[in-house]
Biopython code that builds the backbone (N, CA, C, O; Angstrom):
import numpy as np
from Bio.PDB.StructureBuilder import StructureBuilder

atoms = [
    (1, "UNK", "N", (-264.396, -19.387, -97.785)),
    (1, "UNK", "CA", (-264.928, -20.033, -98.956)),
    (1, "UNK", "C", (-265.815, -19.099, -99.758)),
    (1, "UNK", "O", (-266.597, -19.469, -100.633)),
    (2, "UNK", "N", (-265.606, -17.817, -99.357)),
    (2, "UNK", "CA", (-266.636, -16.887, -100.139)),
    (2, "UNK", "C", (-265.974, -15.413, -100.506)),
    (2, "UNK", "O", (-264.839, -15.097, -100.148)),
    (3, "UNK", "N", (-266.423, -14.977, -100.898)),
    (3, "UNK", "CA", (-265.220, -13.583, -101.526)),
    (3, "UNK", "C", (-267.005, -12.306, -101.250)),
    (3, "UNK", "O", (-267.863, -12.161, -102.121)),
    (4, "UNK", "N", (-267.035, -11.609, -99.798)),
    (4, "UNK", "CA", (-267.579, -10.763, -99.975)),
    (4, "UNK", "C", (-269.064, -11.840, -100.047)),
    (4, "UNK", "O", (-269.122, -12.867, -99.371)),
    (5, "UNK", "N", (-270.030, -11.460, -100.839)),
    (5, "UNK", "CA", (-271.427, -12.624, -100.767)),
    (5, "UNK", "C", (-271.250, -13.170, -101.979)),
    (5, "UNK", "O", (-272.270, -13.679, -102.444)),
    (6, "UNK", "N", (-270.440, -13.219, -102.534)),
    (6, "UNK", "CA", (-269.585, -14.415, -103.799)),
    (6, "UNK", "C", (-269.336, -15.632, -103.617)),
    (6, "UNK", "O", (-268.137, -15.713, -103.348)),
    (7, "UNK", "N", (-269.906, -16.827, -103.616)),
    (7, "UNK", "CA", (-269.429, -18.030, -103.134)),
    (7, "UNK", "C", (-268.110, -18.229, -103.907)),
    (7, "UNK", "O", (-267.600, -17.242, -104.437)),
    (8, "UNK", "N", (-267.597, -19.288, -103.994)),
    (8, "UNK", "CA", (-266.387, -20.102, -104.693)),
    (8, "UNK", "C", (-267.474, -20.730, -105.477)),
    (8, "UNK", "O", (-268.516, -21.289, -105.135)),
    (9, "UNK", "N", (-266.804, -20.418, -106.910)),
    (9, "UNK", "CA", (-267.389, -21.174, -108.180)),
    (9, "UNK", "C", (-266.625, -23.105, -107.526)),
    (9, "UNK", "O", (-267.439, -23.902, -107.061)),
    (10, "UNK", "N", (-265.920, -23.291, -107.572)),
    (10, "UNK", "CA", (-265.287, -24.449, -106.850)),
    (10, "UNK", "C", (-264.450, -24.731, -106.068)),
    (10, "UNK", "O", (-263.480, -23.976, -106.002)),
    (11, "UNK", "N", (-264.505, -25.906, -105.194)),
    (11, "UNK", "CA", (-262.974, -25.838, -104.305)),
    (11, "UNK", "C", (-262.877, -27.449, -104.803)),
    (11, "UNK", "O", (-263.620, -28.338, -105.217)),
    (12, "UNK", "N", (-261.103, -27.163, -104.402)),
    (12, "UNK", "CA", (-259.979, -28.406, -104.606)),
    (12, "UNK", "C", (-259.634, -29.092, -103.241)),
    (12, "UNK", "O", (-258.729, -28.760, -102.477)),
    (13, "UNK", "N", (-260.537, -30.118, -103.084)),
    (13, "UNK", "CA", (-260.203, -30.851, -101.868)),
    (13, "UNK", "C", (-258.686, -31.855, -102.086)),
    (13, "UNK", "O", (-258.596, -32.959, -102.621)),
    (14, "UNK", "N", (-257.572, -30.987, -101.442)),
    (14, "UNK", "CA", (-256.410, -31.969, -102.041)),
    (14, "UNK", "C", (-255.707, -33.149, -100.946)),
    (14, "UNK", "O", (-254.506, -33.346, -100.756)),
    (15, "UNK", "N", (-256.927, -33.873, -100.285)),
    (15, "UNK", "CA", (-256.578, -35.127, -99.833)),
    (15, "UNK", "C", (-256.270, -34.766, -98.750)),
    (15, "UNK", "O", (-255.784, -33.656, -98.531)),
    (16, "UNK", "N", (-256.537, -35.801, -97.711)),
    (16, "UNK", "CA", (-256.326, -35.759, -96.529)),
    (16, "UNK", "C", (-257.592, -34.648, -95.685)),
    (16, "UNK", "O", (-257.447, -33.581, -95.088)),
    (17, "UNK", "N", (-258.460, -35.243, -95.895)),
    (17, "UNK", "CA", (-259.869, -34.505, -95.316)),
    (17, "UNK", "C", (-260.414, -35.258, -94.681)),
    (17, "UNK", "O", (-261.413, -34.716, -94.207)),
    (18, "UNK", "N", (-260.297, -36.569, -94.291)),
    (18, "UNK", "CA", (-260.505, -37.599, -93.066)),
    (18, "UNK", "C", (-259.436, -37.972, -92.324)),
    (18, "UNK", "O", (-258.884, -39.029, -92.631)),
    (19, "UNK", "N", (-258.892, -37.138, -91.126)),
    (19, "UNK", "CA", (-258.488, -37.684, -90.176)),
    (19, "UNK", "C", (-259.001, -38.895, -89.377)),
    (19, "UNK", "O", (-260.133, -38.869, -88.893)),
    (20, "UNK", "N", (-258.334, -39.761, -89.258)),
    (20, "UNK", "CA", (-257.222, -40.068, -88.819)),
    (20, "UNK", "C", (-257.024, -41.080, -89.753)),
    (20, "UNK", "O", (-255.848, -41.139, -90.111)),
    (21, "UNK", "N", (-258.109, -42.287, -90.521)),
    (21, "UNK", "CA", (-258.142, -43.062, -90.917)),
    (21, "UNK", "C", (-258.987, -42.960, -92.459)),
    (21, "UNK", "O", (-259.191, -44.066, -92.960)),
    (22, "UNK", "N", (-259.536, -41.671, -93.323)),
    (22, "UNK", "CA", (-260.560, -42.136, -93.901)),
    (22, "UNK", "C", (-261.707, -42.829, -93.953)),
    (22, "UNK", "O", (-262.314, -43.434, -94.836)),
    (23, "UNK", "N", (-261.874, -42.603, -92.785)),
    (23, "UNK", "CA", (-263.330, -43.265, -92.523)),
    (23, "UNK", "C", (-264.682, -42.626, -93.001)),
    (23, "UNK", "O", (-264.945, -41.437, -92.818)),
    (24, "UNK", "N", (-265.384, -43.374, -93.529)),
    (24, "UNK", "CA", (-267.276, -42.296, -93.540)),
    (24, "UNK", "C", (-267.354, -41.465, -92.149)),
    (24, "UNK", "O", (-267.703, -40.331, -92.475)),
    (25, "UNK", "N", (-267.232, -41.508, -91.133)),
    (25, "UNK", "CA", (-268.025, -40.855, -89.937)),
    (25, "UNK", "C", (-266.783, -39.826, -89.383)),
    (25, "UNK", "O", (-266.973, -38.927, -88.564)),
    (26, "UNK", "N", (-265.434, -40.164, -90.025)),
    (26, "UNK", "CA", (-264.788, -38.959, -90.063)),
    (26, "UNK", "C", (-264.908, -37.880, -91.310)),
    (26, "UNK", "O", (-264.674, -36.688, -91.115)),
    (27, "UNK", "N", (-265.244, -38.331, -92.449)),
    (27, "UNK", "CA", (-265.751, -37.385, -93.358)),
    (27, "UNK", "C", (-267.032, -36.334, -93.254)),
    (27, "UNK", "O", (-267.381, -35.314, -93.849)),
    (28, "UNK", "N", (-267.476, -37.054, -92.296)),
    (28, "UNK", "CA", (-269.174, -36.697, -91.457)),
    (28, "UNK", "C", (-268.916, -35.587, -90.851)),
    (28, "UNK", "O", (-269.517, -34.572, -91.201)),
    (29, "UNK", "N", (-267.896, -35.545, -89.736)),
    (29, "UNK", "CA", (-267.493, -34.955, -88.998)),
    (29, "UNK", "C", (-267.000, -33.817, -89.173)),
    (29, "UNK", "O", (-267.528, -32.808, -88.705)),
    (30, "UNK", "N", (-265.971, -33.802, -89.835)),
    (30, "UNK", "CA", (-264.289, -33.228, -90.567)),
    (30, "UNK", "C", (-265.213, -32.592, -91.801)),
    (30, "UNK", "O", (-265.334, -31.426, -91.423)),
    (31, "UNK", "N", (-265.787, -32.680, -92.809)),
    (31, "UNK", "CA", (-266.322, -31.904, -93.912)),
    (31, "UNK", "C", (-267.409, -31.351, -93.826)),
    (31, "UNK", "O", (-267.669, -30.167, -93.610)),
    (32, "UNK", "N", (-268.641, -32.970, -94.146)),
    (32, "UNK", "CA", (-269.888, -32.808, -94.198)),
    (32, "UNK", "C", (-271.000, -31.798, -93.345)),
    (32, "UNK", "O", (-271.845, -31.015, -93.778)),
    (33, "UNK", "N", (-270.496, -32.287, -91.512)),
    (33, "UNK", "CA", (-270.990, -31.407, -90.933)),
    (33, "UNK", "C", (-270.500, -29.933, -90.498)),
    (33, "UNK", "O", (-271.025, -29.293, -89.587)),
    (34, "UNK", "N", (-269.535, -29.539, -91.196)),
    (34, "UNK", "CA", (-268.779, -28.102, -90.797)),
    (34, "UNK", "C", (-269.423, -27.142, -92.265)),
    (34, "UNK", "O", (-269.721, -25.949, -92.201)),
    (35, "UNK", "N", (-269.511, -27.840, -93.286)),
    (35, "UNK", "CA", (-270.049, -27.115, -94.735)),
    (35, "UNK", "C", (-271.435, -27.306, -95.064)),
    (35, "UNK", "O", (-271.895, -27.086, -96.185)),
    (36, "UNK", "N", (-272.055, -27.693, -94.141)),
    (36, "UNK", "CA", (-273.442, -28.087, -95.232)),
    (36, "UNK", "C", (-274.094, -27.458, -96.162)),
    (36, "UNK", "O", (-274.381, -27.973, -97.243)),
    (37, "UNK", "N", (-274.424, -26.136, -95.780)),
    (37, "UNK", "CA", (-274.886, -25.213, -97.043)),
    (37, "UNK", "C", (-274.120, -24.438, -98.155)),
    (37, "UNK", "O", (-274.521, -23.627, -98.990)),
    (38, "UNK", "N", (-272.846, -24.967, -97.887)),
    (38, "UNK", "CA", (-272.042, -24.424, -99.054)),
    (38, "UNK", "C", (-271.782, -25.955, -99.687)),
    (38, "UNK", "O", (-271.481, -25.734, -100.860)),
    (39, "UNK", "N", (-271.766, -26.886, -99.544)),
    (39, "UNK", "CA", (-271.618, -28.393, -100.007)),
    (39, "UNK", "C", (-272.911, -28.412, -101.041)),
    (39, "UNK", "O", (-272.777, -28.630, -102.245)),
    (40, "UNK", "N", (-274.074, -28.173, -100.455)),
    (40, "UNK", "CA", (-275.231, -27.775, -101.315)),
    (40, "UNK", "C", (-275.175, -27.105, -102.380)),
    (40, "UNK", "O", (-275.782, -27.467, -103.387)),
    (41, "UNK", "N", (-274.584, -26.232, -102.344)),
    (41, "UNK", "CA", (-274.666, -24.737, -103.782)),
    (41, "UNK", "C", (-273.276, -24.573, -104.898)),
    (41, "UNK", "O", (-273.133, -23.905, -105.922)),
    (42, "UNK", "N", (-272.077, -25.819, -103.922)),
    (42, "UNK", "CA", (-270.817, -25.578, -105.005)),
    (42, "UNK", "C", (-270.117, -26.933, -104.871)),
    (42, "UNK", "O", (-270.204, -27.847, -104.051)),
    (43, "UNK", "N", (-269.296, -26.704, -106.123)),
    (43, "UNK", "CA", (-269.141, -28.168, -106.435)),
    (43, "UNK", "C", (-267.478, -28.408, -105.730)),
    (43, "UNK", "O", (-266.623, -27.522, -105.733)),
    (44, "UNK", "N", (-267.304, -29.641, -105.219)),
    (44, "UNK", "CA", (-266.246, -30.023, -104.753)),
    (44, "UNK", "C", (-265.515, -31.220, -105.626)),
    (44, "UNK", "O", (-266.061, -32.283, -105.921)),
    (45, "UNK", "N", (-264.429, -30.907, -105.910)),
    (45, "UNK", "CA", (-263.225, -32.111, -106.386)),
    (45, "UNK", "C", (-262.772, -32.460, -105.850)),
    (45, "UNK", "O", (-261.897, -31.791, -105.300)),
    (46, "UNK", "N", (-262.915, -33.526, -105.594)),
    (46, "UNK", "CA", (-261.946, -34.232, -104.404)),
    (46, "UNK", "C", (-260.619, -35.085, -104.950)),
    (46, "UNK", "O", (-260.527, -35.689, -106.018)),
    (47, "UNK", "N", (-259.834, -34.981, -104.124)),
    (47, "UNK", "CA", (-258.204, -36.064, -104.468)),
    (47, "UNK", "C", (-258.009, -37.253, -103.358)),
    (47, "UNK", "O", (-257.731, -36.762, -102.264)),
    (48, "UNK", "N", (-258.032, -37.740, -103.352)),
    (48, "UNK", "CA", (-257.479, -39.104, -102.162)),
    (48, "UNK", "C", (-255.944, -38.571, -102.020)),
    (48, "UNK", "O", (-255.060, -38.432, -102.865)),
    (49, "UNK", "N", (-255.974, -38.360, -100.793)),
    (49, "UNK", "CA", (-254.870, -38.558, -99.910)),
    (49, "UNK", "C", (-254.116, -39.958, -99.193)),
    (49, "UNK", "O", (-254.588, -41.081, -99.372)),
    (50, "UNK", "N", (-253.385, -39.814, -98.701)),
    (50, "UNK", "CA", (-252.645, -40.734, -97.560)),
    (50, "UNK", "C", (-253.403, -40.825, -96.324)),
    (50, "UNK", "O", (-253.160, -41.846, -95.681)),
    (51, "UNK", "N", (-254.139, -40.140, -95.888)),
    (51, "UNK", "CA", (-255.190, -40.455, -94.920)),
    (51, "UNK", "C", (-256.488, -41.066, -95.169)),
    (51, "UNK", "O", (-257.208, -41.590, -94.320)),
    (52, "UNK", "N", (-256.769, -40.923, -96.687)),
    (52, "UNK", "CA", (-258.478, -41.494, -97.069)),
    (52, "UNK", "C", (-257.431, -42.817, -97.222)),
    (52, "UNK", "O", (-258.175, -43.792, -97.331)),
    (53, "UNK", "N", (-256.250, -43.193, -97.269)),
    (53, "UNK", "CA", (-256.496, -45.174, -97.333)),
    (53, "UNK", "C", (-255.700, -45.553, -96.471)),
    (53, "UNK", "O", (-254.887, -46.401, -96.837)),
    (54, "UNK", "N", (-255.642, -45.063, -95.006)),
    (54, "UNK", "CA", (-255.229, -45.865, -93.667)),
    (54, "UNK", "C", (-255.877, -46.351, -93.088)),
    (54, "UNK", "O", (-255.679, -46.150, -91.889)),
    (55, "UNK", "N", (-257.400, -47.564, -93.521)),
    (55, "UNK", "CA", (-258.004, -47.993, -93.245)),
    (55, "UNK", "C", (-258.218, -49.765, -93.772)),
    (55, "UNK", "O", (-257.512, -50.108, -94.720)),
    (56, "UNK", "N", (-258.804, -50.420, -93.395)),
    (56, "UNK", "CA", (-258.731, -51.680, -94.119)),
    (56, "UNK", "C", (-260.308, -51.813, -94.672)),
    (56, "UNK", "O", (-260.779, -52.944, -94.555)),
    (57, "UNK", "N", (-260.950, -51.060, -95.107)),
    (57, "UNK", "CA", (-262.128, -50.802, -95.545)),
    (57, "UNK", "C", (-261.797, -50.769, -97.122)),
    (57, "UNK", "O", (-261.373, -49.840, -97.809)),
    (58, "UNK", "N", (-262.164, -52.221, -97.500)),
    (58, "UNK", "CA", (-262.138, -52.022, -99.198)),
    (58, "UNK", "C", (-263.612, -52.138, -99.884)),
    (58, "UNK", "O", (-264.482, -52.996, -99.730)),
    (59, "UNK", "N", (-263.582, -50.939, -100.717)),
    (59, "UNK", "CA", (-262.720, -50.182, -101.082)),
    (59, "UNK", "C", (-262.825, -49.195, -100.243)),
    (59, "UNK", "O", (-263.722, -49.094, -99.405)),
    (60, "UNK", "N", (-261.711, -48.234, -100.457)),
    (60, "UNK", "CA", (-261.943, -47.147, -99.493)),
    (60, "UNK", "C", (-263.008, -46.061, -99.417)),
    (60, "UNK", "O", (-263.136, -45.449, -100.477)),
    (61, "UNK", "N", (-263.851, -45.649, -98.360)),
    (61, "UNK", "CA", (-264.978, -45.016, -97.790)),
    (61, "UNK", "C", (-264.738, -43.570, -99.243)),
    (61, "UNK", "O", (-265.602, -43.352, -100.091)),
    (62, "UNK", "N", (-263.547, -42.895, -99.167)),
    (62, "UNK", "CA", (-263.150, -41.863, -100.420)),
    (62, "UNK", "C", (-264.011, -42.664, -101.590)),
    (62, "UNK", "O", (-265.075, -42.134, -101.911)),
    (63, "UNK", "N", (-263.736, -43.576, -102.078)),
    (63, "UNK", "CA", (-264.604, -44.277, -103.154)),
    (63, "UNK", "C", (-265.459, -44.215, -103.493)),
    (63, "UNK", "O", (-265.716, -43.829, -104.634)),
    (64, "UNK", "N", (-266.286, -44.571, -102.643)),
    (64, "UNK", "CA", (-267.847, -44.205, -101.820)),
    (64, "UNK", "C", (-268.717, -43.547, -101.902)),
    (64, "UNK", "O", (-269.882, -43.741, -102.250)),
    (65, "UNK", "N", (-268.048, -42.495, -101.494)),
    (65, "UNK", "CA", (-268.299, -40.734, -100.669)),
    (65, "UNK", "C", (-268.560, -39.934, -102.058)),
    (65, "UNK", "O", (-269.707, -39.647, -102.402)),
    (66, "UNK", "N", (-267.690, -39.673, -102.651)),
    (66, "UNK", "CA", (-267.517, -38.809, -104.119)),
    (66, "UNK", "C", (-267.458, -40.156, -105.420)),
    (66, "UNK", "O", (-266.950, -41.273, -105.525)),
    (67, "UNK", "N", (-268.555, -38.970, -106.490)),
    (67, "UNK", "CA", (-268.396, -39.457, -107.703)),
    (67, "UNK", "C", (-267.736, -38.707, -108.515)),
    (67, "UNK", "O", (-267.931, -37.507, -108.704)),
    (68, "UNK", "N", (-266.732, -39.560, -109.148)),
    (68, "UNK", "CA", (-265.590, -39.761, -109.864)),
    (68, "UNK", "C", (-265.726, -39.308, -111.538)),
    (68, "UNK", "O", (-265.562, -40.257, -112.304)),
    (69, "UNK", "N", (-265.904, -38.459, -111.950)),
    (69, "UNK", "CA", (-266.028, -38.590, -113.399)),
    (69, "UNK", "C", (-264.860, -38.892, -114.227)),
    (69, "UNK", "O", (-264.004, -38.173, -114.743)),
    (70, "UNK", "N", (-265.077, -40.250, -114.211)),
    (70, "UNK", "CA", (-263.515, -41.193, -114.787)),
    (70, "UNK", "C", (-264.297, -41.443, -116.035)),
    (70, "UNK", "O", (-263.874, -42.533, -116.419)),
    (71, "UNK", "N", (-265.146, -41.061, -116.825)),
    (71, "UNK", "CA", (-265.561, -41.229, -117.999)),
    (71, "UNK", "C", (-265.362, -39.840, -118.575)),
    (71, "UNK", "O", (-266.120, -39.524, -119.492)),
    (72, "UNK", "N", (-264.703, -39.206, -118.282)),
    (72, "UNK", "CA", (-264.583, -37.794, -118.278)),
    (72, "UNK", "C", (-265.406, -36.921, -118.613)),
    (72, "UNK", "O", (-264.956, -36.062, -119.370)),
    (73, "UNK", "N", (-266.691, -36.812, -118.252)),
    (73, "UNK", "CA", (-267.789, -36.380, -118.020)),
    (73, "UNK", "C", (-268.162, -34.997, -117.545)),
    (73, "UNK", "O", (-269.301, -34.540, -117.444)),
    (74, "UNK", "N", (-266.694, -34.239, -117.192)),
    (74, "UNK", "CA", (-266.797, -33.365, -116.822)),
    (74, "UNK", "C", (-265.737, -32.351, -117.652)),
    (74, "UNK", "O", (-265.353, -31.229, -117.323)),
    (75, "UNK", "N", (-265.406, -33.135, -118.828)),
    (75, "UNK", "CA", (-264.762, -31.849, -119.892)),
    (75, "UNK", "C", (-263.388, -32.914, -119.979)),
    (75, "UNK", "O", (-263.149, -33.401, -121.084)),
    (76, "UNK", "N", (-262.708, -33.186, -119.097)),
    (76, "UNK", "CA", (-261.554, -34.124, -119.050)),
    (76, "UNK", "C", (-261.158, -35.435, -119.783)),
    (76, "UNK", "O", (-261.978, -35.953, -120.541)),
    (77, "UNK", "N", (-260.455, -35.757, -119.671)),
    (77, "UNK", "CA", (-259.937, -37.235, -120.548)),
    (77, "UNK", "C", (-260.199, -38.483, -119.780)),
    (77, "UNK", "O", (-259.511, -38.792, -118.807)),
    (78, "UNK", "N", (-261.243, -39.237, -120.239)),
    (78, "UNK", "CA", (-261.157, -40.404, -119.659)),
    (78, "UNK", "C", (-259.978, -41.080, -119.040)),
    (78, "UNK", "O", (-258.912, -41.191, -119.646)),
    (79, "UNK", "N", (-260.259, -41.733, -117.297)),
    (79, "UNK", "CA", (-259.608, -41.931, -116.811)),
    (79, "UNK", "C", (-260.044, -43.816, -116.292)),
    (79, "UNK", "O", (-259.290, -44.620, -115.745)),
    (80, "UNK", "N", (-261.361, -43.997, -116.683)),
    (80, "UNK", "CA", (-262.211, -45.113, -116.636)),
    (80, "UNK", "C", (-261.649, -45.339, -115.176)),
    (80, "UNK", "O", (-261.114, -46.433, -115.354)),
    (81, "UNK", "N", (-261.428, -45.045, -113.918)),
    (81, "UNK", "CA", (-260.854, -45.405, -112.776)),
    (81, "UNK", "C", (-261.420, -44.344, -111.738)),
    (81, "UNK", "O", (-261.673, -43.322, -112.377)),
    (82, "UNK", "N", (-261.646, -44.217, -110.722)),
    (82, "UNK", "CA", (-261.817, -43.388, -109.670)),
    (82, "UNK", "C", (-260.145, -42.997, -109.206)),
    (82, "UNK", "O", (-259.878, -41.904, -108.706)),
    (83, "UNK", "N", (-259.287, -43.867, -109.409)),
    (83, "UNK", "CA", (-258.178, -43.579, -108.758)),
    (83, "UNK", "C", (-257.892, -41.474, -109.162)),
    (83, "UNK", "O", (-257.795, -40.546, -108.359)),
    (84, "UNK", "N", (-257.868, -41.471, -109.941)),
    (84, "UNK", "CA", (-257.569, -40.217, -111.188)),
    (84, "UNK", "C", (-258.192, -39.941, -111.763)),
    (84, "UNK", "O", (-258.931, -40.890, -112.026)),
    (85, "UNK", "N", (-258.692, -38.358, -112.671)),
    (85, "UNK", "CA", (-259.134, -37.730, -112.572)),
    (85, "UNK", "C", (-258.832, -36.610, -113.598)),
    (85, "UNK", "O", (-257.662, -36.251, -113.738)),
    (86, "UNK", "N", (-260.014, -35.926, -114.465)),
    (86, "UNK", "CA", (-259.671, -34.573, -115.103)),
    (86, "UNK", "C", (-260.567, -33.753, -115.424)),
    (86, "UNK", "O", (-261.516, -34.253, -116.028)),
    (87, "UNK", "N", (-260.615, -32.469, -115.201)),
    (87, "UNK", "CA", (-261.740, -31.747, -115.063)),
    (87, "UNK", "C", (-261.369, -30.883, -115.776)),
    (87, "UNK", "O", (-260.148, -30.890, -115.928)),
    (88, "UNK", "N", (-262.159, -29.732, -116.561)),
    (88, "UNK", "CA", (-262.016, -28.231, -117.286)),
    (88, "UNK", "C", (-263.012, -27.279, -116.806)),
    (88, "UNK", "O", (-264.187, -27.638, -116.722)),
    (89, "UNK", "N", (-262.659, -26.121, -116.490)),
    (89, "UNK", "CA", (-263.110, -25.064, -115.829)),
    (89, "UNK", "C", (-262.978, -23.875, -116.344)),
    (89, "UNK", "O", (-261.962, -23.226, -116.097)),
    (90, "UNK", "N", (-263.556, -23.583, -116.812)),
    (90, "UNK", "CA", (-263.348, -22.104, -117.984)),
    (90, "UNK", "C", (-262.231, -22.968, -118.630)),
    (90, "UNK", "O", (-262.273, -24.168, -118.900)),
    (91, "UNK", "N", (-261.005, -21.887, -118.853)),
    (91, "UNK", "CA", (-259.660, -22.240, -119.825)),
    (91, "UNK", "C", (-258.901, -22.958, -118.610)),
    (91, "UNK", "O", (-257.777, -22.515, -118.377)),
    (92, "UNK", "N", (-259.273, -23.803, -117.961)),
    (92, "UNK", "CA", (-258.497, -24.351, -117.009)),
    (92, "UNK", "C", (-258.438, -25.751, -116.792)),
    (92, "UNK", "O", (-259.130, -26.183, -115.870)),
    (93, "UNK", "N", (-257.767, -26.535, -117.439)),
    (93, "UNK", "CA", (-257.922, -28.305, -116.806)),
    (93, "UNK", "C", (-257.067, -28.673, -115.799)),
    (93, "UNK", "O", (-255.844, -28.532, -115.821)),
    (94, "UNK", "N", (-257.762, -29.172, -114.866)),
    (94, "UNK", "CA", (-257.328, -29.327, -113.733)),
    (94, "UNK", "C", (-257.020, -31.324, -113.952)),
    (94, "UNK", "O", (-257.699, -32.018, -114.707)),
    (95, "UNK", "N", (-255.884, -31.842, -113.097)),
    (95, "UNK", "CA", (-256.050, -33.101, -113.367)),
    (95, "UNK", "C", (-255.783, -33.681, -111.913)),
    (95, "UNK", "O", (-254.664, -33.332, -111.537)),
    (96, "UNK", "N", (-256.615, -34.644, -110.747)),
    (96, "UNK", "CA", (-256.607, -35.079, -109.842)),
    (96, "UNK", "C", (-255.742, -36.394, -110.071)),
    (96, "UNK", "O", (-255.928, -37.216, -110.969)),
    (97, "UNK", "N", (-255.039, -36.424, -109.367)),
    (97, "UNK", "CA", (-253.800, -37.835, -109.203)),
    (97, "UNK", "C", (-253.933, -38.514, -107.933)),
    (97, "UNK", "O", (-253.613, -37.881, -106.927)),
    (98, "UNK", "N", (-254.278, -39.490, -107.837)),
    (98, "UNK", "CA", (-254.219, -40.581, -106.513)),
    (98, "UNK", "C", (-252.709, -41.321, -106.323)),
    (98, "UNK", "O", (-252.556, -42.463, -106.756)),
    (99, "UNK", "N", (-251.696, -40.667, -105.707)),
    (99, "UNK", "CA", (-250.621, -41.197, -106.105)),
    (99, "UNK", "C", (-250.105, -42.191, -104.534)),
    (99, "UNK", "O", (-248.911, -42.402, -104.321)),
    (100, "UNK", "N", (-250.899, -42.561, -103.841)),
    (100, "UNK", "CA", (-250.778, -43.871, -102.812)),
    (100, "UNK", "C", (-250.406, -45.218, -103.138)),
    (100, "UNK", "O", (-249.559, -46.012, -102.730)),
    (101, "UNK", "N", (-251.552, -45.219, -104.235)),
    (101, "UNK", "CA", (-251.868, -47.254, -104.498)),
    (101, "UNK", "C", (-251.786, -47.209, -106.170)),
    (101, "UNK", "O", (-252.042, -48.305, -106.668)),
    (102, "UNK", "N", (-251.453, -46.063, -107.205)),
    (102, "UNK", "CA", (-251.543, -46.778, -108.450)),
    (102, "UNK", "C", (-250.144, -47.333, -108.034)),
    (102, "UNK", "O", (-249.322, -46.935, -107.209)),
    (103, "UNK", "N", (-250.172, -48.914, -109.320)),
    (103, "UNK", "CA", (-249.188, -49.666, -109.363)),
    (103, "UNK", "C", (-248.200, -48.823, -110.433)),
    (103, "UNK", "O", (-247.139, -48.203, -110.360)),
    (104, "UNK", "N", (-249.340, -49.225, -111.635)),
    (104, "UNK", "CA", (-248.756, -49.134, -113.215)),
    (104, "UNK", "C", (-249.080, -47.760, -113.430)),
    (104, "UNK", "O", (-250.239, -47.402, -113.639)),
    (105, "UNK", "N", (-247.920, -46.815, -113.379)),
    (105, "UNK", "CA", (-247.728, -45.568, -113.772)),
    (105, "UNK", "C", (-248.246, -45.405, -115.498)),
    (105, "UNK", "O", (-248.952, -44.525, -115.991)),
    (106, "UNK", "N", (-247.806, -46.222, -115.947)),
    (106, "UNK", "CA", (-248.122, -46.529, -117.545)),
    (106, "UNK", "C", (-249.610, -46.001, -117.519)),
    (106, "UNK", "O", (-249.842, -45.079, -118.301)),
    (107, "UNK", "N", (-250.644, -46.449, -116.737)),
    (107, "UNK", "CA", (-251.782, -46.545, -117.195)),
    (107, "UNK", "C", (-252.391, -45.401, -117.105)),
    (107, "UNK", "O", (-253.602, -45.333, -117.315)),
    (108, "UNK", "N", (-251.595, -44.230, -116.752)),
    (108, "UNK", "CA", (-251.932, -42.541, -116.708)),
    (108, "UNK", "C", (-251.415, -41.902, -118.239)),
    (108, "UNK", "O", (-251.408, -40.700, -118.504)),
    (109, "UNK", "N", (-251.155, -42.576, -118.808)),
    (109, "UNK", "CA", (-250.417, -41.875, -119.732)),
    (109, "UNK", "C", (-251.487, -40.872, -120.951)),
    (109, "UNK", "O", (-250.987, -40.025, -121.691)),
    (110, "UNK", "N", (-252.644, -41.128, -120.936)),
    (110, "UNK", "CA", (-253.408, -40.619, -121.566)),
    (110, "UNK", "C", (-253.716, -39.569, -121.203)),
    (110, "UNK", "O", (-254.231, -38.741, -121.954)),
    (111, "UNK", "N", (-253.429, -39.332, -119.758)),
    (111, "UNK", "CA", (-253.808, -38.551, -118.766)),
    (111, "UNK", "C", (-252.845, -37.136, -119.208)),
    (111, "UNK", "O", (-253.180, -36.108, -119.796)),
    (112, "UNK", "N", (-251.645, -37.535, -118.702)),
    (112, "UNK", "CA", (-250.571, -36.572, -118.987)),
    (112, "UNK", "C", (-249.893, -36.437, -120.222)),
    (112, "UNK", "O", (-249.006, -35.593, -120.350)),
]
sb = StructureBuilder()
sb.init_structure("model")
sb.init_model(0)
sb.init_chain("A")
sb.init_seg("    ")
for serial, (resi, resn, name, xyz) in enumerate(atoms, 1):
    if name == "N":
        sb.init_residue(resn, " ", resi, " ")
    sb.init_atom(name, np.array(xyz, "f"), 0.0, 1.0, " ", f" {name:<3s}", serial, name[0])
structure = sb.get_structure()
């Protein structure tokens, strides 16, 4: 996660970072306590995977855990949803997709 004593300006958490179930105390485990001082100093994007919603915990603990800039707050196009997601990074927009549980594909369209 570091280049030399260079941290990572950011990392792309692309889902599936709570084994087995998405649970809080596997995110504890599995992320929180393996990164702590780099969790501190750089910013993480997270995506929901197929593992953050094999749980019956509504809403899901992923929900929770990370804030969502679905007002696009972070350079991106409003997404008014946690499901999805859009970020800009220098000349770079990045766009996070939760593709488990949206129903209505339609309602990304602003997105893409």
């Amino acid at each position: 996660l570091s280049s030399g004593s260079r941290l990572a300006d950011l990392v792309l958490l692309l889902g599936d970072n709570a084994y087995q179930r998405g649970l809080d105390s596997e995110y504890q485990t599995t992320l929180f306590d393996q990164y702590p001082e780099f969790l501190a100093s750089t910013t993480f994007w997270p995506t929901v995977g197929n593992h953050e919603t094999y749980n019956t915990v509504n809403p899901h603990p992923y929900y929770s855990i990370f804030t969502i800039p679905e007002k696009g707050q972070a350079g991106g196009e409003p997404s008014n949803t946690s499901s999805y997601y859009s970020f800009n990074y220098g000349q770079t927009h990045f766009i996070s997709l939760e593709s488990m549980e949206i129903v209505n594909r339609h309602q990304m369209d602003g997105m893409l």
